[in-house]
N, C-alpha and C positions, 0 to 999 in steps of 0.2 A: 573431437571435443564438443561440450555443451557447453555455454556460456550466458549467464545469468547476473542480469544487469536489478540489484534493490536500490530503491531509493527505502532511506533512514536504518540502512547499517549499522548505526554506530550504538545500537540499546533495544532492547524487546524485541518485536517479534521478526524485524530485519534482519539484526543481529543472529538471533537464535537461527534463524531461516539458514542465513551467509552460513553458520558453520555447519548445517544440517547437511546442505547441499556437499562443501568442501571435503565430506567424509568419502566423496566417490574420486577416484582418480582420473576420472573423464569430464569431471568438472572447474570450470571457472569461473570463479564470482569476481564480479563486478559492483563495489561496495558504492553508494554515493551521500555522503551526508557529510555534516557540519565539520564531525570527527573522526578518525579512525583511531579503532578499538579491535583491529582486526590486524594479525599478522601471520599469515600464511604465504608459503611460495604460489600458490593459487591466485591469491586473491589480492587484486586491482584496485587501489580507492580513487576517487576526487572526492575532492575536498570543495561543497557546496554548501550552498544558505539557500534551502528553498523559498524562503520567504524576499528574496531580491531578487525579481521576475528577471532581470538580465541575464545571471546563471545560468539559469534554465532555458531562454529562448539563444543562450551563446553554446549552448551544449552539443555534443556530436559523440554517436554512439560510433565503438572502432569496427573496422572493415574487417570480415570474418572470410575465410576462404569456404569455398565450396564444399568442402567434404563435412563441414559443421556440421552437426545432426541436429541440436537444437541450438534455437536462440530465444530467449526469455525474461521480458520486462515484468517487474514486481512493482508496483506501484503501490509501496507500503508506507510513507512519509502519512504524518499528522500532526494535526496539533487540534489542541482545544480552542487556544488561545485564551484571551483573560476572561474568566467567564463574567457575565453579567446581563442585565435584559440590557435589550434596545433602548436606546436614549438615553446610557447611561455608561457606553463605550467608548473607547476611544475609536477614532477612525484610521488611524494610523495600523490597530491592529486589526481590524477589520481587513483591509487592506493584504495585509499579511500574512491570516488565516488563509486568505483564500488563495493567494499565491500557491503556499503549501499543500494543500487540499485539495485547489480544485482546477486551477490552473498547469501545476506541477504536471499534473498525472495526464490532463489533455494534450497538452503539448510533446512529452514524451512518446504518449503513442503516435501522436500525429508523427515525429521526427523517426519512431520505430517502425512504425508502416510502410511510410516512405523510403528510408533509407534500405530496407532489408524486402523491401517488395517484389525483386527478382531472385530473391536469394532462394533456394532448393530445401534449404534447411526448413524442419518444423517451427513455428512460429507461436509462443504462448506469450500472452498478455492476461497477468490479474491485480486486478485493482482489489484490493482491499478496503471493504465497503465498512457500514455498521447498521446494524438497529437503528440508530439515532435517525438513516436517512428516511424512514416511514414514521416515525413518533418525535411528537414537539417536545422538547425537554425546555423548560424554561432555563435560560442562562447560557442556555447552548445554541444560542442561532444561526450562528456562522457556521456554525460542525453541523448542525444537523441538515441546513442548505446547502455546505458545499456536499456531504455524502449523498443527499440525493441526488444533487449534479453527477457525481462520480457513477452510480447505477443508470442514470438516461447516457448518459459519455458510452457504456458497456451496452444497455442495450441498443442502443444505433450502430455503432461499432459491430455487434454481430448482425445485424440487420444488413449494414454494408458489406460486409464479407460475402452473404447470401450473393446481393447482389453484383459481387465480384467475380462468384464461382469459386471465392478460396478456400480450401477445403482443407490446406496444409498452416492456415493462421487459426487458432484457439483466443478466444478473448473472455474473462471469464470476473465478475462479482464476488467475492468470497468476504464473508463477514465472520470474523475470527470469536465470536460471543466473546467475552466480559473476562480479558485477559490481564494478570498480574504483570503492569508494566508502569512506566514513570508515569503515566497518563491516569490511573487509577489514585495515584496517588496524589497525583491534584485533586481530583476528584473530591475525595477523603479532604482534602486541607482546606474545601474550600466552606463557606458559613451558607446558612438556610437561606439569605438575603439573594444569596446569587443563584444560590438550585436550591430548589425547595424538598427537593427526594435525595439529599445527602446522606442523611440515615440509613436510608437501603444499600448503598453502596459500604457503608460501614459493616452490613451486615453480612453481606458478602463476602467482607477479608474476613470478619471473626469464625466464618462459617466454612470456612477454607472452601470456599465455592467458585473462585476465580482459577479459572485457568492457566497453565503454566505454558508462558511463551514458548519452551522447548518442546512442550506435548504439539503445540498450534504449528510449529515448524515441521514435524514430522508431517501432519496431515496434509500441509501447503505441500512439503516435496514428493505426497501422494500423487496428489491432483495435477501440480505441473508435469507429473511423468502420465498422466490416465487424465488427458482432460478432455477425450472423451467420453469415458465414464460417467464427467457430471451432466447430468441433463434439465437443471436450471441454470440460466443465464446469471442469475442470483442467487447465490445458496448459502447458506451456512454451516459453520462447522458446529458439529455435537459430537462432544469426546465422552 
């Protein structure tokens, strides 16, 4: 069996992913988020709050037997959080974001490497990156500093690997372009005061230019089966 561990299951592109995956009979997902919205004989949830750093650092991935073929961290959780400029946030959710963001997904691989460092089984880890992590978006600081965080976390990460000789761990950057999910839709809800390029993003849904979570899952369960095939440490999907 393969077994495949997403954080933020329970809506967009985790979601989509968990039942992309669940369509193979040699797979197991491993749901992790606030909610479950998933109910298959396959699929495993906990029930977490990534933004309560206890969760996450009390966490423990389960002991897989030997014959596993793969084993498979998605580190797909996000949030915007409240958007706003600097000096005009609250610290609380600052805090918070980053938990989600950028803490979540370090400490997971950390507990993923570790735990499954002798195991035989292929090893893929993908963070789920964005645009945002190389372009300042005003209202966005906390997103677009934790995603840069989450691309240097990926490239050291394979950089360490090199240095390890492991040739059977995959660690991989994937930025899903401008997907129709709840997160867009803040976007859209939110006024020029907070982001001043809200417009564009309007223009986007009317233009039916966002892409469909289920199309972005197909391609993720490309790549986690061919990773590799990808030959950027950071790449993007283009459907």
């Amino acid at each position: 069996m393969n077994h495949y561990y997403i954080t933020g299951s329970s809506s967009g592109i985790g979601k989509a992913l968990a039942e992309e995956l669940l369509k193979d009979e040699h797979h197991v997902v491993h749901g992790m988020a606030r909610r479950q919205t998933i109910e298959h004989p396959r699929y495993r949830h906990t029930t977490m709050d990534f933004a309560w750093q206890e969760a996450v650092l009390n966490f423990s991935f389960e002991p897989h037997p030997d014959d596993t073929k793969r084993i498979v961290l998605v580190n797909n959780a996000g949030t915007l959080g409240d958007m706003g400029y600097l000096g005009e946030m609250r610290d609380e959710d600052i805090a918070a974001s980053l938990n989600v963001n950028l803490l979540t997904p370090a400490v997971l691989t950390n507990k993923f490497l570790h735990q499954f460092a002798g195991h035989p089984a292929e090893k893929v880890i993908i963070n789920i990156t964005s645009g945002a992590a190389t372009s300042a978006y005003d209202g966005w600081s906390i997103y677009c500093t934790s995603k840069a965080g989450v691309d240097m976390l990926t490239r050291v990460g394979v950089e360490e690997r090199k240095y390890r000789h492991d040739g059977r761990t995959h660690i991989l950057g994937i930025a899903p372009g401008v997907v129709d999910t709840q997160m867009q839709n803040q976007i859209r809800n939110s006024s020029e005061l907070e982001f001043s390029r809200v417009e564009k993003f309007h223009q986007l849904k009317a233009n039916n230019q966002l892409y469909r979570a289920e199309d972005v899952a197909k391609e993720l369960a490309h790549i986690i089966a061919n990773p590799n095939k990808v030959t950027e440490v950071i790449s993007r999907i283009s459907l």
